[in-house]
Phi, psi and omega in degrees: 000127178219151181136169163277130170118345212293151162285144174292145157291109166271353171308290172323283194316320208262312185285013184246312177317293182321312181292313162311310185281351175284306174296332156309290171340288179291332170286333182309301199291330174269343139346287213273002162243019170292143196252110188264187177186091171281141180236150162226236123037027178066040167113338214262049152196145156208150182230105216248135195190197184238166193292336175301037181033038162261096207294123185236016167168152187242122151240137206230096144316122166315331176292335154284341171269123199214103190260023138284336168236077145320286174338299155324280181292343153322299190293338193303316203289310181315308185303305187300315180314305172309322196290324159314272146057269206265309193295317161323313198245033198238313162306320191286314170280348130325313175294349200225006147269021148242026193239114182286114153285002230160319181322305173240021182247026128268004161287320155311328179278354199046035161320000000 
């Protein structure tokens, strides 16, 4: 059957699902052990962790610490933190832009 009005293959449509949800999987997974690195002050914090947004060390240059300015090194770590951050879910969406959501299950749909 082919044509507009035509039944979805549903045979198709569901192994066209499977693939999808497989190919998700695998960019989630590969995201989430990608080693991401938010910086800040020009290197002199950086907070390095995976694209699953899981932190796994704040590096702190000796030259910032300064405990007259606490306030300073508060925003460097902070500045860094975003900056993971940005880089985590910037990795994540790189993992998930080779992935057809949609190309051929709208045809199926008949769409």
């Amino acid at each position: 059957m082919s044509g507009e009005g035509s039944v979805p293959d549903l045979g198709a449509l569901l192994s066209q699902l499977g693939q999808v949800q497989h190919d998700l999987q695998a960019a989630q997974q590969a995201a989430t052990s990608q080693v991401v690195t938010g910086v800040a002050g020009g290197g002199l914090v950086k907070v390095v962790g995976t694209g699953g947004l899981d932190v796994e060390a704040v590096l702190i240059d000796p030259s910032v610490v300064d405990p007259a300015d606490i306030d300073g090194l508060q925003d460097l770590v902070l500045a860094a933190v975003r900056g993971f951050v940005d880089s985590a879910r910037q990795s994540q969406r790189q993992a998930l832009d080779g992935i057809d959501l949609g190309g051929g299950l709208e045809g199926l749909l008949g769409g």
